[in-house]
C-alpha positions as CSV (number, residue, x, y, z in Angstrom):
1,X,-42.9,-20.1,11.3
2,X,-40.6,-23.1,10.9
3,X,-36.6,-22.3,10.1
4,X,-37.0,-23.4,6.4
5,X,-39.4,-20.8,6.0
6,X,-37.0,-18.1,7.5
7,X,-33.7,-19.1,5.9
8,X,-35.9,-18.9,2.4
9,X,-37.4,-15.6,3.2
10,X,-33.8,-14.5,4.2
11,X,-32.6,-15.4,0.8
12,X,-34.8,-13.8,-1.1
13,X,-34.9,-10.4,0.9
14,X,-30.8,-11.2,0.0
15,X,-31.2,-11.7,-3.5
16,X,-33.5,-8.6,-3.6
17,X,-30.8,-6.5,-2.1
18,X,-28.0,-7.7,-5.2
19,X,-30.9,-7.0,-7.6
20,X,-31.2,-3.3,-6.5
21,X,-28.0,-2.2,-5.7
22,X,-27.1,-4.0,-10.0
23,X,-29.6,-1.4,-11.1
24,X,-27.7,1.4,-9.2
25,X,-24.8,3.3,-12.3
26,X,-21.2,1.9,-11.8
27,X,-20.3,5.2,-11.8
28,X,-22.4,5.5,-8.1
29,X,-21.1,2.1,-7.2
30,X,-17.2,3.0,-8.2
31,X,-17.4,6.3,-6.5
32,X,-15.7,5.5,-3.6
33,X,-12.7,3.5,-4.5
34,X,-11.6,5.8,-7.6
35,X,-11.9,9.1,-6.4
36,X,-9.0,10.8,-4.4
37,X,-5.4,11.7,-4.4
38,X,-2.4,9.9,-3.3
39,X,0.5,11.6,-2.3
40,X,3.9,10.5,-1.7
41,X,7.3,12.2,-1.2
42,X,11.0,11.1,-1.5
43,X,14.4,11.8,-0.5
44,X,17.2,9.7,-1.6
45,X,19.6,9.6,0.5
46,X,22.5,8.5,-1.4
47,X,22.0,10.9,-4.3
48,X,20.4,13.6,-2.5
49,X,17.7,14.1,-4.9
50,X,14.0,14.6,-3.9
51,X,10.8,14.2,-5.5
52,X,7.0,14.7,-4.5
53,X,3.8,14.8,-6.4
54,X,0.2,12.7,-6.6
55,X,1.1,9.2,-8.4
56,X,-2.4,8.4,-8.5
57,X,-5.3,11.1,-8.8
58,X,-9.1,10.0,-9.8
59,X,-8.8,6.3,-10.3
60,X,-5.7,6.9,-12.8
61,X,-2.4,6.3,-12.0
62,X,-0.1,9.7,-13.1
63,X,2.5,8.2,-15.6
64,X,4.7,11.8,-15.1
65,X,4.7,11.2,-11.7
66,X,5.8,7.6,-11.9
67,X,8.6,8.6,-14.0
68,X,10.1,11.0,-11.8
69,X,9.7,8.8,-8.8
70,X,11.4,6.1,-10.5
71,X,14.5,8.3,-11.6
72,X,14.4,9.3,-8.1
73,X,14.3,5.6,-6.8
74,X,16.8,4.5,-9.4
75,X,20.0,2.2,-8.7
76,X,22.6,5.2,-8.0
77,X,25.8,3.2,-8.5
78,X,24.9,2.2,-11.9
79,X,22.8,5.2,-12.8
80,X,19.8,3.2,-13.9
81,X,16.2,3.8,-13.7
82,X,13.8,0.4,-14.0
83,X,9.8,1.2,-13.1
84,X,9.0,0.2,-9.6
85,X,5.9,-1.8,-9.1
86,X,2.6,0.5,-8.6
87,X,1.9,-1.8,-5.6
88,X,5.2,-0.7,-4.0
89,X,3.7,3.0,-3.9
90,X,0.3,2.2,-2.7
91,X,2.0,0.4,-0.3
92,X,3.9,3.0,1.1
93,X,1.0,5.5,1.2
94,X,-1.0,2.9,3.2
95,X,1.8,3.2,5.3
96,X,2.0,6.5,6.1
97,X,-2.2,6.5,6.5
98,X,-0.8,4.0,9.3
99,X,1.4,5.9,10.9
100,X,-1.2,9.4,10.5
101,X,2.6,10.8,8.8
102,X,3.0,12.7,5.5
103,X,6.9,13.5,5.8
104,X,9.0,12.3,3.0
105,X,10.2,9.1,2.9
106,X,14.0,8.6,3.1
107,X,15.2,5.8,0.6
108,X,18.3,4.1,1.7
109,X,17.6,1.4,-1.4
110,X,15.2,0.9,-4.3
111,X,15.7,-0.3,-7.5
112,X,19.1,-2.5,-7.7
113,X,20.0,-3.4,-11.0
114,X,21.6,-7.0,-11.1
115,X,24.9,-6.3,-11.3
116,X,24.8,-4.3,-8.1
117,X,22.9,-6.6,-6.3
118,X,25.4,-9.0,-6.7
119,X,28.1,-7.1,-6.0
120,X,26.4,-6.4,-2.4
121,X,25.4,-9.8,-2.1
122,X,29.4,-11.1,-2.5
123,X,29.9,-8.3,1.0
124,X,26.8,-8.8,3.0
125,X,24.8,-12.0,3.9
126,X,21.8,-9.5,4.3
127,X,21.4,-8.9,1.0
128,X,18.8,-11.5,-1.2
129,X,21.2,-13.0,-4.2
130,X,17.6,-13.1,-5.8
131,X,16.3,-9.5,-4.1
132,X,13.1,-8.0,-4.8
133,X,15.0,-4.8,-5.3
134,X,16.0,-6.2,-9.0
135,X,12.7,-6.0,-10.1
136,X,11.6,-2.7,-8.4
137,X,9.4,-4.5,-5.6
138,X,11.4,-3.3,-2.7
139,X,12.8,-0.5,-0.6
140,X,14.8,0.6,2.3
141,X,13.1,3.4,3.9
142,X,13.4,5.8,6.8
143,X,11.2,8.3,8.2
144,X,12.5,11.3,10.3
145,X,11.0,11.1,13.6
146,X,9.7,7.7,13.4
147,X,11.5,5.0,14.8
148,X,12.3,2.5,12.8
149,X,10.3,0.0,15.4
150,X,7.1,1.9,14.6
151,X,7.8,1.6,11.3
152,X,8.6,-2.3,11.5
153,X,5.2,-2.8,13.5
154,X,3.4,-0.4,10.9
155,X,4.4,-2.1,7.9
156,X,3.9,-5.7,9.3
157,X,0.3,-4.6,10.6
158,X,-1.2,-4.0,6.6
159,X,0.3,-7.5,5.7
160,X,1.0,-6.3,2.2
161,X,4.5,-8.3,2.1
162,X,7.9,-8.7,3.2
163,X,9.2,-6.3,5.9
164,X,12.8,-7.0,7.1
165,X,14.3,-4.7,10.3
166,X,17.7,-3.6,10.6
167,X,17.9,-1.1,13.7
168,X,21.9,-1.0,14.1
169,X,21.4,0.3,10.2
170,X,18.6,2.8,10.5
171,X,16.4,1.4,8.3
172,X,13.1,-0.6,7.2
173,X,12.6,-2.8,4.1
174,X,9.1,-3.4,2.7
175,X,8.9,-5.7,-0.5
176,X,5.2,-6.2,-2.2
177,X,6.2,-10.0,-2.2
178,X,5.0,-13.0,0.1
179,X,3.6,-11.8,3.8
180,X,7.1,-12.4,5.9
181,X,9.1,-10.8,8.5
182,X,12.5,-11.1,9.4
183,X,15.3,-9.0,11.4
């Protein structure tokens, strides 16, 4: 049997395989990726305020839940709530898969509205004069009893987007933007 022969026999056996598994329901083909629930749980640290529920329960996300979180993970100083981007929570539920952890997540920052972003930008280099946090991509997070080195080397393992380290402050910051590291 000569190579040409294999590589076309290969192919077809290939093309055979896609016809049969086209014929199979999308609802047997979908079942994997849309069923489940994903929890998450928050405790702002600034405003004391918690919150905890499933934001996303048989292939839906949960619109009531959302809300909540987002009043949770609102700008405190200027009492306003912006929706923070769905890929920010499934991020953060990846993470905790990571870690094998399903204790709240202390926020130290979330949504910043622009005016306070600026005014921490005018005190602190560390802060982004164009910050992820303004358009509820971003958060500061702790998690009790796991050092924020863990979580640094957690977060940059899934290579979802920005994670920034600040030890001496306690903290993490994940963004769903670019892949990058700093701190």
């Amino acid at each position: 049997m000569t190579i040409e022969c294999l590589t076309r026999r290969q192919i077809l056996l290939g093309l055979s395989g896609v016809a049969v598994a086209t014929m199979l329901p999308n609802t047997a083909q979908a079942s994997r990726s849309t069923h489940g629930v994903k929890n998450l749980h928050f405790y702002n640290r600034h405003t004391g305020e918690r919150s905890q529920g499933s934001f996303w329960v048989d292939g839906q996300y949960q619109a009531e839940t959302l809300s909540e979180f987002n009043q949770v993970l609102r700008d405190h100083r200027q009492n306003v709530a912006a929706p923070i981007d769905k890929r920010l929570f499934e991020y953060l539920h990846k993470l905790q898969l990571t870690l094998d952890n399903q204790d709240e997540i202390h926020v130290i920052s979330a949504y910043r509205s622009p005016k306070t972003n600026h005014m921490l930008a005018s005190k602190s280099k560390g802060v982004a004069k164009k910050s992820y946090h303004m358009k509820g991509m971003a958060m500061d997070i702790a998690i009790p009893g796991v050092s924020t080195k863990n979580l640094r080397d957690a977060a940059e393992s899934l290579k979802l987007g920005g994670v920034g380290f600040y030890p001496r402050d306690g903290f993490v910051h994940i963004d769903c933007g670019p892949v990058r590291r700093w701190g």
